[in-house]
C-alpha positions in Angstrom: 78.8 49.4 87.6 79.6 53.1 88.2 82.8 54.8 86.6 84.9 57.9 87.6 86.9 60.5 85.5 87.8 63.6 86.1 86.1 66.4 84.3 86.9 70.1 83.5 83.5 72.1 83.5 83.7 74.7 81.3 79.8 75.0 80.7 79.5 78.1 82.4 82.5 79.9 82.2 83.5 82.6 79.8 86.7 82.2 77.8 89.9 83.5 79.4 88.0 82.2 83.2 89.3 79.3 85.6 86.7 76.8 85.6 85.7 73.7 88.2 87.9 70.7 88.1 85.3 67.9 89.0 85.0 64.3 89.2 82.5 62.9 86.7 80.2 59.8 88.4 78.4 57.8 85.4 76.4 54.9 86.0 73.5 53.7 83.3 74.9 56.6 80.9 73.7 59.3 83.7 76.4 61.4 85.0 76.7 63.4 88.0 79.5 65.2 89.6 81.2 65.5 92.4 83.5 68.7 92.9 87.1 69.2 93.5 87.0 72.7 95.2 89.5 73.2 92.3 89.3 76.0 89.7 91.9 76.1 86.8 92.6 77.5 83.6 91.6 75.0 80.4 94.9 75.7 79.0 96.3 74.4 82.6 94.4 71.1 82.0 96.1 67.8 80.7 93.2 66.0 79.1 94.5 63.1 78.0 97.4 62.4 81.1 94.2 63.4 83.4 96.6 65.8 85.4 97.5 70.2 86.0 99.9 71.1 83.9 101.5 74.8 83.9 100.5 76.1 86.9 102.5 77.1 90.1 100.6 74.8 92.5 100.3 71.8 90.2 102.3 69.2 92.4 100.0 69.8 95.0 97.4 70.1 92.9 98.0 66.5 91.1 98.6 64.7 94.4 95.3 66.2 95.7 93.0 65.5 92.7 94.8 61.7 92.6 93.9 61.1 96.3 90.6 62.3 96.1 89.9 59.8 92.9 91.6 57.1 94.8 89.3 57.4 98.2 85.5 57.9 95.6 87.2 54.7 93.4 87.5 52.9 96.7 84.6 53.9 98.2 82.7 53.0 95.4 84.2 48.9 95.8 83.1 48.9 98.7 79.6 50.0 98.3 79.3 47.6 95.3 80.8 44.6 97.4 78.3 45.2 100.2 75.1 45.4 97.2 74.4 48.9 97.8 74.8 50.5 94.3 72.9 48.4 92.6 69.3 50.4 92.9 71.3 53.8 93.1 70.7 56.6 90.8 74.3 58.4 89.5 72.9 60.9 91.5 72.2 59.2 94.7 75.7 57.6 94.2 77.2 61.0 94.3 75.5 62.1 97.2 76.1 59.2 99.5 79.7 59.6 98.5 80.2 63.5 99.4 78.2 62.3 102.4 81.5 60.0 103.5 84.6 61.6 102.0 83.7 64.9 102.3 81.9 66.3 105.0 80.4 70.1 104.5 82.8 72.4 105.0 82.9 74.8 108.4 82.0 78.0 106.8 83.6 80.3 109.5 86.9 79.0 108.3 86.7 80.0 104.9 88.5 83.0 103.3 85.6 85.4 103.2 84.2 84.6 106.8 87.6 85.1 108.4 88.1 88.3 106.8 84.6 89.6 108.0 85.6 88.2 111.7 89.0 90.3 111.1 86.9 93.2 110.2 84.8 93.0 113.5 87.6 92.4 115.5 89.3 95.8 114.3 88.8 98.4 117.3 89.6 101.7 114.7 86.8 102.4 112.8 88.9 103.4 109.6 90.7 100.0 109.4 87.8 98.0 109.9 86.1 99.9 107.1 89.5 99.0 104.7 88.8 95.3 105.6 84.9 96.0 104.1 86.5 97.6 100.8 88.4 94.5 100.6 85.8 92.2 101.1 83.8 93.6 98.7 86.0 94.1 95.7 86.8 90.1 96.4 82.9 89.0 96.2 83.0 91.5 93.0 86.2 89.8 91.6 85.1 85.8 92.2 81.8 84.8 91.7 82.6 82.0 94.0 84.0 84.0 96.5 81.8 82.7 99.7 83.3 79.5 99.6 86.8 80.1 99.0 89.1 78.0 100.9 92.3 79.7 102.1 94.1 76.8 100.1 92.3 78.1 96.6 94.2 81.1 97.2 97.0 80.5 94.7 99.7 82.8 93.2 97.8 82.9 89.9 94.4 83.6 91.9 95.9 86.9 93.3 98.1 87.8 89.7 94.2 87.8 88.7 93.0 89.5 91.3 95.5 92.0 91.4 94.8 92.6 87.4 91.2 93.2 88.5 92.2 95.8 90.9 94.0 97.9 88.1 91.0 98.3 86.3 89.8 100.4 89.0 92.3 101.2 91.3 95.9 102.3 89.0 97.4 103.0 91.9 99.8 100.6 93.5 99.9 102.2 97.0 95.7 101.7 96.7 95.9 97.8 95.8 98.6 96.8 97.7 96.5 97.8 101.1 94.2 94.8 99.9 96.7 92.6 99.5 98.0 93.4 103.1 94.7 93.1 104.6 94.4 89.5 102.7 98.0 89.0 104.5 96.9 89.8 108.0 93.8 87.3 107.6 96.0 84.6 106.2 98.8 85.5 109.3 96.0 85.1 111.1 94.5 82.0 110.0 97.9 80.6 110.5 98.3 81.5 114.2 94.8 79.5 114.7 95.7 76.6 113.3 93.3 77.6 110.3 95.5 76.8 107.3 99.4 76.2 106.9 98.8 77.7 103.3 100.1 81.0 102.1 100.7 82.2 98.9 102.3 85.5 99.0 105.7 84.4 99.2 106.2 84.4 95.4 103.9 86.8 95.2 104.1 91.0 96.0 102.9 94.2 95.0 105.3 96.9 96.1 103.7 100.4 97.5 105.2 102.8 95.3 107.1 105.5 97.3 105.1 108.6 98.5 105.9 112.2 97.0 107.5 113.8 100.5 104.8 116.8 101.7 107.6 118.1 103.6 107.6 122.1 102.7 110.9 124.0 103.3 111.3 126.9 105.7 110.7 129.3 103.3 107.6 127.7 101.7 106.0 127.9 105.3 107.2 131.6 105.9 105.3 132.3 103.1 102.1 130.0 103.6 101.9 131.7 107.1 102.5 135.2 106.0 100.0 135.0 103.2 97.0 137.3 102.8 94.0 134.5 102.9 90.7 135.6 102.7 88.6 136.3 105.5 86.8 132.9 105.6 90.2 131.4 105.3 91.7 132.1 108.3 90.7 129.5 110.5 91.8 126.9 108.1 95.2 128.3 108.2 95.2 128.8 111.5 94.0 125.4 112.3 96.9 124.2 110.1 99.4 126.7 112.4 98.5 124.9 115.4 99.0 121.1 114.2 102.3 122.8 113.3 103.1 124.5 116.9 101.7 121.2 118.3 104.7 119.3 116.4 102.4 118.0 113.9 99.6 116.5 115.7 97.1 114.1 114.0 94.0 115.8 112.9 91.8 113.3 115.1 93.4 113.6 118.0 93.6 117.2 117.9 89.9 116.9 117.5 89.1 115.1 120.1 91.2 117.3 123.0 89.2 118.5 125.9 91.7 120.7 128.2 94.8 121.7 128.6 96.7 120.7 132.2 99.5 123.0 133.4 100.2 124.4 130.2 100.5 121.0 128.7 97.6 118.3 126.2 97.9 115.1 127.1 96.6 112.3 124.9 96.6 109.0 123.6 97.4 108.8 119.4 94.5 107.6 117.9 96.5 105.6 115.3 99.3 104.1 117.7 97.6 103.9 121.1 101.2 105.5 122.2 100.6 108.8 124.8 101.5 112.1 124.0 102.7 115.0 126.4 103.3 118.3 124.5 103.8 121.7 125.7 101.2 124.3 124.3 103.6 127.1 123.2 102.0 130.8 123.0 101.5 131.0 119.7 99.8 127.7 120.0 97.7 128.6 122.9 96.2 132.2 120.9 95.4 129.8 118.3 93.0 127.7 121.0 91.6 130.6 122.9 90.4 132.2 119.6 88.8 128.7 118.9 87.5 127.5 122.0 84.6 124.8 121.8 82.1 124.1 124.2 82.4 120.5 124.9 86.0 120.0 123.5 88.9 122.2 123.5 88.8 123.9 119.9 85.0 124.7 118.6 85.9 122.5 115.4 84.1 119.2 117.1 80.8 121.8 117.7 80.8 122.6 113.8 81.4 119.2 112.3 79.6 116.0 112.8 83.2 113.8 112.8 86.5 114.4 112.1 86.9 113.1 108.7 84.1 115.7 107.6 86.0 118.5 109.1 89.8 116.7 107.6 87.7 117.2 104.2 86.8 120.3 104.6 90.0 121.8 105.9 92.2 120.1 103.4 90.1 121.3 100.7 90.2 124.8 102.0 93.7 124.7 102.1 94.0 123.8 98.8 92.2 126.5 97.4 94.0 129.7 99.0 95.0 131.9 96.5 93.7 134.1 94.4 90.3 134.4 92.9 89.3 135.3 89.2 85.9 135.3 86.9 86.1 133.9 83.8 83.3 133.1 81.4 83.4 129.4 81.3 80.3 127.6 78.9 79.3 131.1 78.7 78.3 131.7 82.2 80.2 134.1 84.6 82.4 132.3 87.1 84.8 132.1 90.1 87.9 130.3 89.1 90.6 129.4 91.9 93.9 129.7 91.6 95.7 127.7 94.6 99.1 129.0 95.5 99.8 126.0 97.3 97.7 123.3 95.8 99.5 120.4 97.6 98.3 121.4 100.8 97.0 119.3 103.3 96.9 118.8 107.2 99.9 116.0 106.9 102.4 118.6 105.4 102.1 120.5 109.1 103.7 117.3 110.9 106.3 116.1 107.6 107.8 119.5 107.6 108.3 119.8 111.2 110.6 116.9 111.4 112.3 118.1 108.0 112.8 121.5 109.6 113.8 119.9 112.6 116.1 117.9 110.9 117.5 121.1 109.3 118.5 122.4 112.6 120.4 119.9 113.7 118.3 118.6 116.5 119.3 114.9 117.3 117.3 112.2 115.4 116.5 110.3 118.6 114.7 113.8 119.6 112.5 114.5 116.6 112.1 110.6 116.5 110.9 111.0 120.5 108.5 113.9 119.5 106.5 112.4 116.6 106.4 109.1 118.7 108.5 107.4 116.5 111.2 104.4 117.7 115.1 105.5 117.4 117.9 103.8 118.8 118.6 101.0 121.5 115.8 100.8 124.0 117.2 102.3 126.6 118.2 105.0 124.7 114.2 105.6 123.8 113.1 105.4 127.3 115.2 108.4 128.5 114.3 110.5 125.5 110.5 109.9 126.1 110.9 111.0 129.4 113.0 113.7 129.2 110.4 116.3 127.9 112.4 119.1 128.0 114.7 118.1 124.9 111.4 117.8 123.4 110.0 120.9 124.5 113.4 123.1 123.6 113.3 121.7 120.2 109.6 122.4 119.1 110.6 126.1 120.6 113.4 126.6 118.3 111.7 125.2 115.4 109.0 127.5 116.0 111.3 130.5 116.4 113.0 129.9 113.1 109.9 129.5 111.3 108.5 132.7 112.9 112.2 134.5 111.9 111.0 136.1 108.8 107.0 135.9 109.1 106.9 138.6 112.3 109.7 140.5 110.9 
C-alpha cells in the first residue's frame, strides 16, 4: 500500500532560503515526491500539525496543501480499488498521479513569460529595456524563477526580493521601478483573466522624493553669461534652446526636421501628446548656427542616437568651469572644477515652469505649455488651443531671463 505525507525539502537549500513544500509518496520503503509549487521558510513549517505557520498567506496556503493531499489520497483509493498499484514502482505511482491531478502547467502564463510578452509589447524602446533589467535581476534573485506562478508571488517573496535589490541598487527611486513594472504585469495578468492574485496591497516601496533641478533666475543669468570654453559653447547653447523651446525633451528636440511658419510641431516622445511651439529669435539663431543635414540641428549628424549625445551633453555641462593642473600620483594633470555641477538637460524645462511660476503666469498656462493636465476639462481644451497665452508667456519668461545677461 502506498502512503502520503507532506515533506519540507531542505536538501538543497542554504540556510536562511525558502525551500519546496512537497508531498512524499512511499511504497515498499521507496519514496518519491510529488511537488506543491510551494516554497517556504523552515521556520514557517509546522512539522508535527503538518501545516504553515507564520506566514502572511498561510490560510490559503493550508487550505491549498490540504486539498491537494486530499485529491493524491483519493486518487490513490481509487487506483488500489481498480488493482493498478500493485506492480507500480513509488515512482511510477507519482507520475501517473501528476499525470491526473496536475496537468503541466501553460508556461506563457507564468510570471516570467508574461513579463517578457509585456516587454515586447512595449512600443518605447527605453521602457521595454526597464522591463529586461527587471527580468533579469528576478532570474538572478530566484533560482526557480522560470516557473514562477503569479500566485507564488507572496508579500514575503517581494520583502526578499526587495532586500536583494538593496544590495545593489540603495536607491529607492531605482527599486521601486521594478516593483512597478512587476505591477503592470500582475495588472495585466488580471485584466486577462490570468490570475485574481496580487500581493502588493500590503506591500510598497515608496520613491523617495527627487531633489528639485529647478535653478533660480539668477543662477540661469549667470549659467548663460558665463565665459565657457571654446568647445563648450554648443553644449550651452544646445541647453539655451531646450530653454527658449520651454523645456523641450532632449529626444524630441533631436529628432525635429523643419520649422513651419515660424512654428516645430511634434509629437512628445514620452506622452504621444502634440506639441506646437513658437521658435522665438533667440531660439531660431541657436538652429541656424546648428543646422543638420537630414534633421533640423546637426546634433543627429554627430551622434549615432540620442542617448549618446544626452550623455555627452550632460556631461559637458557638468564640467564648465574652470580648469587647473595638479600633480595627482605624481603625474601632471587637468583637474575640473564645475561651477555648476548639477547640470543637466532636465534643469532647462524644471526651471522654466519655476520661473514661470515666479511671474505670475496662470498655472493652467504653464501646465498647457509643458503638456501637463490642469483644471476641468473644458478648461484644458481652450488653453491648448489658445497658443497665444502660450506663446506670450514663453516671451516674457525669455525676456526676464535675458534682463540682466544682455545688459
Amino acid at each position: 500500500m502506498a502512503t502520503t505525507k507532506f515533506y519540507l525539502d531542505t536538501r538543497a537549500v542554504k540556510s536562511g532560503e525558502p525551500a519546496p513544500l512537497k508531498i512524499c509518496l512511499t511504497k515498499n520503503g521507496r519514496a518519491a515526491y510529488i511537488p506543491l509549487n510551494i516554497r517556504i521558510l523552515p521556520s514557517q513549517w509546522d512539522k508535527a500539525k503538518c501545516r504553515v505557520k507564520e506566514h502572511t498567506s498561510k490560510t490559503s496556503i493550508n487550505s491549498y496543501i490540504n486539498t491537494q493531499k486530499q485529491k493524491i489520497d483519493t486518487l490513490l483509493l481509487q487506483l488500489s480499488a481498480e488493482g493498478k498499484l500493485a506492480h507500480l514502482t513509488s515512482t511510477q505511482i507519482k507520475n501517473l498521479i501528476v499525470e491526473s491531478i496536475a496537468p503541466k502547467t501553460d508556461n506563457t502564463n507564468l510570471l516570467l513569460a508574461r513579463l517578457k510578452l509585456y516587454a515586447g509589447r512595449c512600443k518605447k524602446t527605453r521602457t521595454s529595456q526597464l522591463y529586461e533589467a527587471t527580468y533579469k535581476r528576478i532570474i538572478q534573485f530566484d533560482k526557480c524563477a522560470s516557473s514562477l506562478s503569479f500566485e507564488q508571488i507572496t508579500k514575503d517573496w517581494l520583502i526578499r526580493f526587495d532586500a536583494f535589490l538593496t544590495k545593489t541598487e540603495p536607491s529607492a527611486n531605482s527599486r521601486s521601478i521594478h516593483f512597478r513594472n512587476l505591477r503592470a504585469v500582475f495588472n495585466d495578468a488580471i485584466d486577462n483573466d490570468i490570475t485574481n492574485h496580487y500581493p502588493f496591497r500590503k506591500f510598497m516601496v515608496r520613491p523617495v522624493e527627487t531633489t528639485k533641478r529647478a535653478y533660480s533666475v539668477e543662477r540661469l543669468r549667470e549659467l548663460f553669461n558665463y565665459p565657457v570654453l571654446p568647445h563648450e559653447q554648443k553644449y550651452l547653447d544646445a541647453f539655451k534652446l531646450i530653454f527658449y523651446l520651454i523645456g523641450i525633451n532632449l529626444a524630441d528636440l533631436y529628432a525635429l526636421t523643419e520649422i513651419k511658419n515660424g512654428r516645430i510641431e511634434y509629437k512628445r516622445a514620452k506622452t504621444g501628446r502634440l506639441y506646437n511651439v513658437k521658435v522665438e529669435p533667440e531660439a531660431l539663431e541657436i538652429i541656424e548656427k546648428y543646422k543638420g543635414k537630414n534633421t533640423l540641428l546637426n546634433f543627429a549628424d554627430h551622434f549615432t542616437s540620442v542617448h549618446s549625445y544626452m550623455c555627452t551633453l550632460n556631461r559637458a555641462l557638468q564640467h564648465i568651469g574652470k580648469r587647473e593642473h595638479a600633480i595627482v600620483n605624481g603625474k601632471r594633470t587637468l583637474v575640473y572644477k564645475p561651477e555648476f555641477p548639477d547640470l543637466s538637460s532636465y534643469v532647462a524645462r524644471h526651471t522654466w515652469a519655476t520661473i514661470a511660476a515666479e511671474l505670475d503666469i496662470p498655472n493652467e498656462t504653464i501646465a498647457a505649455a509643458l503638456g501637463h493636465s490642469f483644471g476641468n476639462r473644458t478648461t484644458a481644451i481652450y488653453i491648448k488651443n489658445d497658443t497665444k497665452k502660450v506663446d506670450d508667456a514663453n516671451r516674457r519668461v525669455i525676456d526676464y531671463v535675458l534682463e540682466k545677461v544682455n545688459s
